[in-house]
C-alpha positions in Angstrom: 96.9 84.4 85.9 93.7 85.5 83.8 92.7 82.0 83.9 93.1 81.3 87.7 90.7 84.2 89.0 87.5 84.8 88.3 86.9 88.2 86.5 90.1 87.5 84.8 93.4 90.2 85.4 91.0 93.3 86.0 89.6 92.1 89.2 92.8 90.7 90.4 94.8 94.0 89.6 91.6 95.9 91.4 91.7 93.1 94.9 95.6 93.4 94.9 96.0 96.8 94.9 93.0 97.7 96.9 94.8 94.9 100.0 98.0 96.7 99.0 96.5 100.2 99.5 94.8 98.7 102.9 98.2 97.6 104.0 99.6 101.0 103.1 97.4 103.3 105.3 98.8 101.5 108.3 102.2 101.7 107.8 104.9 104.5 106.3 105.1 102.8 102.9 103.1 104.5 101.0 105.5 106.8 98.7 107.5 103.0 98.3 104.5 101.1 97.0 103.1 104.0 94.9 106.7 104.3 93.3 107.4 100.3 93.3 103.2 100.2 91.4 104.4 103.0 89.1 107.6 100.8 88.0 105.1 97.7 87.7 102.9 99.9 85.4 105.8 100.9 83.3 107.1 97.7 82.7 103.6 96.4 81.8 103.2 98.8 79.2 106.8 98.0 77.6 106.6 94.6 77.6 102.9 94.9 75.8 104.2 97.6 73.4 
């Protein structure tokens, strides 16, 4: 994934979320994705630790 966008995994973490976020306001999702981002985030961090 680094390799395939420019910026590398920052800038696609920042463009997914932010179209996420976008997609969020619109709808009644928002507690689901917030809570389904904070399980991404958790496994991140156990698989790197």
């Amino acid at each position: 994934m680094r390799d395939l966008v420019p910026g590398g995994y920052l800038l696609a973490h920042i463009v997914f979320w932010t179209v996420v976020s976008l997609v969020a306001v619109g709808t009644n999702a928002v507690a689901i994705i917030l809570s389904f981002g904070l399980g991404i985030l958790a496994l991140e961090s156990l698989k790197k630790g």
